[in-house]
C-alpha positions in Angstrom: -5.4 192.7 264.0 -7.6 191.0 261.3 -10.9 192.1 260.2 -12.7 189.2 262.0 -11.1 190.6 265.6 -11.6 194.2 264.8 -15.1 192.9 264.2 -15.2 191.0 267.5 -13.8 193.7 269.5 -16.3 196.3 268.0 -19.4 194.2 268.5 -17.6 193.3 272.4 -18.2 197.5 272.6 -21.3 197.7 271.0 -22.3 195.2 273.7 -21.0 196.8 276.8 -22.0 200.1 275.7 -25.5 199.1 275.2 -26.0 197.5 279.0 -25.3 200.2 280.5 -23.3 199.5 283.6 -20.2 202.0 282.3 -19.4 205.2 283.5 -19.6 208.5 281.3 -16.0 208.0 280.7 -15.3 204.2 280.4 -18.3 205.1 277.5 -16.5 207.4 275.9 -13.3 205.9 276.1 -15.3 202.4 274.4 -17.3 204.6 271.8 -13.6 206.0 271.1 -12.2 202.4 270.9 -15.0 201.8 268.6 -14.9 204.6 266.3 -11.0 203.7 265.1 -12.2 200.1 265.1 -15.0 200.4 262.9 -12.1 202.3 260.7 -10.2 200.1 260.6 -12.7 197.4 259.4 -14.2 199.7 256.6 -10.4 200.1 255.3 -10.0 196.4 255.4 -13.8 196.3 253.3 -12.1 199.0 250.9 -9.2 196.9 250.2 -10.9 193.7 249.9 -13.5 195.2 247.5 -10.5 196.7 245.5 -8.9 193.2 244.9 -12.3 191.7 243.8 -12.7 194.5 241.6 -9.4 194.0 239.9 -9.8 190.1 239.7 -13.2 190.2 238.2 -12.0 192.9 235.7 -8.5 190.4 234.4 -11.1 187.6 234.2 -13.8 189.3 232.2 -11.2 191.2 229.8 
């Protein structure tokens, strides 16, 4: 999954978590869901960070 879907998925939860209309376990199982999505996304952040990093340092060297 790319960062862009993990993003959609997680803000799809966010959503249905905040109206509401879930039971105490579909909540759980979403906030679940969400918790390894949002993982998943800050890995993808980490990595992309670390590839700027190392461009901008062989440019500037």
């Amino acid at each position: 999954m790319t960062f862009e879907e993990s993003l959609d998925k997680l803000n799809t939860i966010v959503s249905e978590l905040e109206s509401g209309n879930l039971s105490l376990e579909e909540s759980l199982d979403k906030f679940k869901e969400g918790i390894v999505l949002s993982g998943e996304c800050k890995k993808k952040l980490d990595e992309a960070k670390l590839v700027v990093e190392t461009v901008d340092k062989n440019i500037t060297d």
